[in-house]
N, CA, C and O atoms as a GROMACS GRO file, in nm:
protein
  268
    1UNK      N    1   0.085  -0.117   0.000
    1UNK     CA    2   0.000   0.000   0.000
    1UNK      C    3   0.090   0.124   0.000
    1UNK      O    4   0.188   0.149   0.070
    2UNK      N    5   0.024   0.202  -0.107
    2UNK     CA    6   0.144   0.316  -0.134
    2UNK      C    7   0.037   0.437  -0.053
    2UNK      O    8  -0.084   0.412  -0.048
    3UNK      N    9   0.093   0.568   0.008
    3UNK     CA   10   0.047   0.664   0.027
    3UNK      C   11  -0.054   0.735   0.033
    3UNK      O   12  -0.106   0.776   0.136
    4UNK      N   13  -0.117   0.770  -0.166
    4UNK     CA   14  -0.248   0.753  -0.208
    4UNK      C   15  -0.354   0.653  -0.176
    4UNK      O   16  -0.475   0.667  -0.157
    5UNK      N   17  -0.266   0.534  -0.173
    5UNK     CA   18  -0.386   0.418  -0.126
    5UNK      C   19  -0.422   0.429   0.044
    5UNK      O   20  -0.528   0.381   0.085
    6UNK      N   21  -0.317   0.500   0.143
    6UNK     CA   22  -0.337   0.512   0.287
    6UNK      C   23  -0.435   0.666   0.274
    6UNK      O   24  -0.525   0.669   0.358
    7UNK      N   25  -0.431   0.752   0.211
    7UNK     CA   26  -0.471   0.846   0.214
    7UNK      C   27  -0.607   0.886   0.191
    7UNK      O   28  -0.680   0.974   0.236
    8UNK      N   29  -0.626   0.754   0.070
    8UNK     CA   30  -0.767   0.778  -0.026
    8UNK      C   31  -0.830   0.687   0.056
    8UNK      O   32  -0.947   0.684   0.019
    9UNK      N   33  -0.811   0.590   0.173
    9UNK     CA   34  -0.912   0.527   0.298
    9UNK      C   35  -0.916   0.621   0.410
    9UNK      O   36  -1.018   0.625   0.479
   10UNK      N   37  -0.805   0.704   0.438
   10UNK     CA   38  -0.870   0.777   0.522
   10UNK      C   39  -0.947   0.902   0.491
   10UNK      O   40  -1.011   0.960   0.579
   11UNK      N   41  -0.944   0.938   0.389
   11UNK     CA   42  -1.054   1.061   0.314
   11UNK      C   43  -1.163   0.992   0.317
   11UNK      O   44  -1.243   1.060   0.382
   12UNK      N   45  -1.232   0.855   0.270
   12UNK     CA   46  -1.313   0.777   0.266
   12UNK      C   47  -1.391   0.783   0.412
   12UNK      O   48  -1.502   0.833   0.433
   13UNK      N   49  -1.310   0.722   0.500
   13UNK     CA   50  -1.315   0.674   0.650
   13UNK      C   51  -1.374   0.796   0.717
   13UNK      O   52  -1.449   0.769   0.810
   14UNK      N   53  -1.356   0.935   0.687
   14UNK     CA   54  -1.338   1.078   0.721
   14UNK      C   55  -1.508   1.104   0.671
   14UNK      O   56  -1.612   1.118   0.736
   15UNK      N   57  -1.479   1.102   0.530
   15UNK     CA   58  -1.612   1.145   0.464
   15UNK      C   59  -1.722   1.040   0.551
   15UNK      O   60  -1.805   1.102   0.617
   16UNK      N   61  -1.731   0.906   0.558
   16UNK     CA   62  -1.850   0.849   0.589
   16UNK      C   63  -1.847   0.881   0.734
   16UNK      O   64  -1.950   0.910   0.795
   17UNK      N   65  -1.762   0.878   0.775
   17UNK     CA   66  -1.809   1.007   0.928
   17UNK      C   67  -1.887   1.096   0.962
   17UNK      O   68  -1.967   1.099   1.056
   18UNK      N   69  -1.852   1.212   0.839
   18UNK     CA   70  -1.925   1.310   0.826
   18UNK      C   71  -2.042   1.291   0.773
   18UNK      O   72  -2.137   1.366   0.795
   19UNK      N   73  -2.047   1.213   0.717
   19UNK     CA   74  -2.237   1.175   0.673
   19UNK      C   75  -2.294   1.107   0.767
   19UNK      O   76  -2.412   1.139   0.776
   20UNK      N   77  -2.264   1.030   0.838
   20UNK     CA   78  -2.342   0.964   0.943
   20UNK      C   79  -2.382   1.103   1.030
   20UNK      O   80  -2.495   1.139   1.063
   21UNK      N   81  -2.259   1.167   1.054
   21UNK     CA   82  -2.287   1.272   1.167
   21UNK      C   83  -2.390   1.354   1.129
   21UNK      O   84  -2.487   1.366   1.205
   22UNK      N   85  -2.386   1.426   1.003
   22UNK     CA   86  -2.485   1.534   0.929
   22UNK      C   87  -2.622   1.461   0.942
   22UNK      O   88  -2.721   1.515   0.992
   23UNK      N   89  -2.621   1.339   0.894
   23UNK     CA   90  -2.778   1.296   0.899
   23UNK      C   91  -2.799   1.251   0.998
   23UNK      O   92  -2.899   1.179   0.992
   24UNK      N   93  -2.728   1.259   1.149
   24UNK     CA   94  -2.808   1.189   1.279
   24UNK      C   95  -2.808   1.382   1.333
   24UNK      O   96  -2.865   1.391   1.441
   25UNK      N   97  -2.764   1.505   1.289
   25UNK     CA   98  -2.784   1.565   1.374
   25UNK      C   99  -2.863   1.680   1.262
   25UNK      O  100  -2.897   1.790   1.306
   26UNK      N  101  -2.892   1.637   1.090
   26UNK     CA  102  -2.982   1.686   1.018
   26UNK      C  103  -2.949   1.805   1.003
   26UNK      O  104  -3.010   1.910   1.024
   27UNK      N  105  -2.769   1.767   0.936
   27UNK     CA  106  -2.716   1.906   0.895
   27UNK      C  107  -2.627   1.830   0.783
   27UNK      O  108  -2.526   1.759   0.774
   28UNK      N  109  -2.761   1.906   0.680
   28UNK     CA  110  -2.716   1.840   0.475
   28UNK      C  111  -2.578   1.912   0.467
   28UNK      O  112  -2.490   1.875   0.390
   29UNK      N  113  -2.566   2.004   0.540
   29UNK     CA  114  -2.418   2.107   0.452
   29UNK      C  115  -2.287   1.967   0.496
   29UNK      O  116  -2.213   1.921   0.408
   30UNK      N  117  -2.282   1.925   0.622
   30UNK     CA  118  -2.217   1.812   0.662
   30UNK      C  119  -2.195   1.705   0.576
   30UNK      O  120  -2.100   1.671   0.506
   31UNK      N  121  -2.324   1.653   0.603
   31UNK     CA  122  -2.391   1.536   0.522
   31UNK      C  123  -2.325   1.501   0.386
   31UNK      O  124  -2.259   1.401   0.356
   32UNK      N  125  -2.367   1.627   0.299
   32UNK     CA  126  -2.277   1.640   0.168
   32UNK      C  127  -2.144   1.650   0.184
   32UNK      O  128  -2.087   1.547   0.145
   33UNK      N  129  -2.083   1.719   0.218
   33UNK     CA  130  -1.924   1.764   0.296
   33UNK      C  131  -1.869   1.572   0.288
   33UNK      O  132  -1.774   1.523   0.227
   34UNK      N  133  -1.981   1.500   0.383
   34UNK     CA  134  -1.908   1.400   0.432
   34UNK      C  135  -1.870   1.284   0.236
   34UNK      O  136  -1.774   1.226   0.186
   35UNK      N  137  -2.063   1.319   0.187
   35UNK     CA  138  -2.028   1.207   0.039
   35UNK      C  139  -1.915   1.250  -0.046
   35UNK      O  140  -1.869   1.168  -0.126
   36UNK      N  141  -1.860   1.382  -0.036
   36UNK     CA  142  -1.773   1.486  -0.128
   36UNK      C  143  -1.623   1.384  -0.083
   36UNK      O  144  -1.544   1.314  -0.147
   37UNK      N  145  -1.637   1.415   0.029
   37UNK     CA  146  -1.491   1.319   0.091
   37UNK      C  147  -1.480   1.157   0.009
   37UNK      O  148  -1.425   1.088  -0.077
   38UNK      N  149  -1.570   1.164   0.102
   38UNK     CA  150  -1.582   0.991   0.049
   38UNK      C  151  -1.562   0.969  -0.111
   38UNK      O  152  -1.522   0.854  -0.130
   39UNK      N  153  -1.572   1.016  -0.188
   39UNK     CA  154  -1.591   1.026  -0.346
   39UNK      C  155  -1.399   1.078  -0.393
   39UNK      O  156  -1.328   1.028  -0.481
   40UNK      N  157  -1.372   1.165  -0.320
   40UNK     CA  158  -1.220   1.215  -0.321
   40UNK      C  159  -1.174   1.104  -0.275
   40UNK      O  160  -1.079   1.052  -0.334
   41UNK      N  161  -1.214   1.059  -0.192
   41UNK     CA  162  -1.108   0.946  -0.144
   41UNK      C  163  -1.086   0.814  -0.202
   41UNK      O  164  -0.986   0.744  -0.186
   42UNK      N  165  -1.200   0.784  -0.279
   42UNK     CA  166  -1.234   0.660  -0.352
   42UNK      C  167  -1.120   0.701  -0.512
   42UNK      O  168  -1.051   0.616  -0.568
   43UNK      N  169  -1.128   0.830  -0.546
   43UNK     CA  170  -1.048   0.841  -0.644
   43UNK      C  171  -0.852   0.821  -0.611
   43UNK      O  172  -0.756   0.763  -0.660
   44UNK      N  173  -0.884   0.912  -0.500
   44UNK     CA  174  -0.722   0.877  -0.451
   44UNK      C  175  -0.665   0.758  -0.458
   44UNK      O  176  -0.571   0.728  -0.530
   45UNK      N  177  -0.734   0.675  -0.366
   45UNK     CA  178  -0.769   0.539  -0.347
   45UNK      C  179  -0.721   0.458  -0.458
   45UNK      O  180  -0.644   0.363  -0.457
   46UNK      N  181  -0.787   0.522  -0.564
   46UNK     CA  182  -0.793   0.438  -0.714
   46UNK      C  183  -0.674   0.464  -0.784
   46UNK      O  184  -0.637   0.381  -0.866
   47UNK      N  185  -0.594   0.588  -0.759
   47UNK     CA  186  -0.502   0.624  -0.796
   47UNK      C  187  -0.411   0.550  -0.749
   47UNK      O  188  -0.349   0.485  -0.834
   48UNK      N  189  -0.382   0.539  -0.647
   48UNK     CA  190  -0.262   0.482  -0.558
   48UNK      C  191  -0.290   0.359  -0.585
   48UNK      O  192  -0.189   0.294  -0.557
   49UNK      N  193  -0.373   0.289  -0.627
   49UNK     CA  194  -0.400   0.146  -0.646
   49UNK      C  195  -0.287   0.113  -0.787
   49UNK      O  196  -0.191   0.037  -0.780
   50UNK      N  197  -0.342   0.215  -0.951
   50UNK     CA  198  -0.269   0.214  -1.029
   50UNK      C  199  -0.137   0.257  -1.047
   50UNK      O  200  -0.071   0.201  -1.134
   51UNK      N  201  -0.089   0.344  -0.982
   51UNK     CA  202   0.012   0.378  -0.943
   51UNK      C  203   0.120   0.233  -0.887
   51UNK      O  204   0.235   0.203  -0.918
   52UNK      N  205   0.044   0.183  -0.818
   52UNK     CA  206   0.100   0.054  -0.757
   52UNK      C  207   0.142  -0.047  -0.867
   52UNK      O  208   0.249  -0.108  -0.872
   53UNK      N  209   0.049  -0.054  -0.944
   53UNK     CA  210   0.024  -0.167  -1.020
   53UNK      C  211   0.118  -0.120  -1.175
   53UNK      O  212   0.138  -0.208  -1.258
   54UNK      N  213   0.161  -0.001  -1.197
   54UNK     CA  214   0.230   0.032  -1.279
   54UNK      C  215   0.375   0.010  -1.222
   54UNK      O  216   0.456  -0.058  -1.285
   55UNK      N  217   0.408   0.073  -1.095
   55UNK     CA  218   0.544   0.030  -1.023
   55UNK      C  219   0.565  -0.142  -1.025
   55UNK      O  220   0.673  -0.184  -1.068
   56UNK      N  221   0.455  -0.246  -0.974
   56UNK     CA  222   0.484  -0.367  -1.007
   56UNK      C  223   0.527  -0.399  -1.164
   56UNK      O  224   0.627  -0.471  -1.171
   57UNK      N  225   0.485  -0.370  -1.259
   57UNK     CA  226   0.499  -0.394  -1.363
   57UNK      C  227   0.628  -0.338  -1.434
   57UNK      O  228   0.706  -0.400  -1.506
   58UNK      N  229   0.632  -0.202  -1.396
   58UNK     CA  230   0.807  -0.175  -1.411
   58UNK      C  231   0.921  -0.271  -1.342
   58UNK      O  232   1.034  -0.279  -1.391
   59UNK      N  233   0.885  -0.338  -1.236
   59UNK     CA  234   0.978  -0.389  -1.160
   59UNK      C  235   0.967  -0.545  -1.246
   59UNK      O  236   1.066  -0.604  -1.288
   60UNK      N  237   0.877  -0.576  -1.255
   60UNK     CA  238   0.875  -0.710  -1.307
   60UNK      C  239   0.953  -0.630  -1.437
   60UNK      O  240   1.052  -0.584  -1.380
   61UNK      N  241   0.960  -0.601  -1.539
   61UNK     CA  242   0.992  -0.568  -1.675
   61UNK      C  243   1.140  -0.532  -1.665
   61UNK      O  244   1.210  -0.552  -1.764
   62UNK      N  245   1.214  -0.462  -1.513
   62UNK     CA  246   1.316  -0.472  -1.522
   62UNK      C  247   1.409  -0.596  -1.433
   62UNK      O  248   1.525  -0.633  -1.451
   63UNK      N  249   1.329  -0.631  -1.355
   63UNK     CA  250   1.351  -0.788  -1.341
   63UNK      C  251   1.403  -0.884  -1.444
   63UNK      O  252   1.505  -0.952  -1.432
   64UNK      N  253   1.305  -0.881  -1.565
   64UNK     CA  254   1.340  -1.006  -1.680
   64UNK      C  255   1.434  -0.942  -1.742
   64UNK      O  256   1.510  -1.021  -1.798
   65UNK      N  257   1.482  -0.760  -1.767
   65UNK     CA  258   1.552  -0.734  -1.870
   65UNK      C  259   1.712  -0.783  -1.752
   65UNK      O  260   1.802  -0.811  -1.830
   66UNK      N  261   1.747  -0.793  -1.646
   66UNK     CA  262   1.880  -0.836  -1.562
   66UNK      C  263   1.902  -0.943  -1.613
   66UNK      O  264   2.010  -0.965  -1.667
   67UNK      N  265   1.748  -1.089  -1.603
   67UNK     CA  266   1.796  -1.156  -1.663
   67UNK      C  267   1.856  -1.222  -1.787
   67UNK      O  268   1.914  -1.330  -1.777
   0.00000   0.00000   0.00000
């Protein structure tokens, strides 16, 4: 897990916070605030995922070219 991928769960983790909280105390400005997060974080998330998966693939590619 790279950075983006620690970052884009806790933006996630953050945002669904804030929506639980907004709709148990019936404050939408929150509420929204919290899905906005959650949606940033799912992209981060997604980023750091490919990001990952491009670094594996460089490493494998210069792996076979040593051998």
């Amino acid at each position: 897990m790279n950075k983006d991928e620690l970052d884009g769960k806790i933006d996630r983790l953050k945002g669904k916070i804030k929506e639980e909280v907004g709709h148990a105390t019936d404050d939408q400005e929150l509420h929204d605030e919290g899905v906005a997060d959650q949606a940033s974080g799912k992209v981060q998330e997604g980023f750091g995922k490919a990001r990952h998966k491009v670094g594996d693939a460089l490493h494998d590619v210069a792996h076979k070219i040593k051998d």
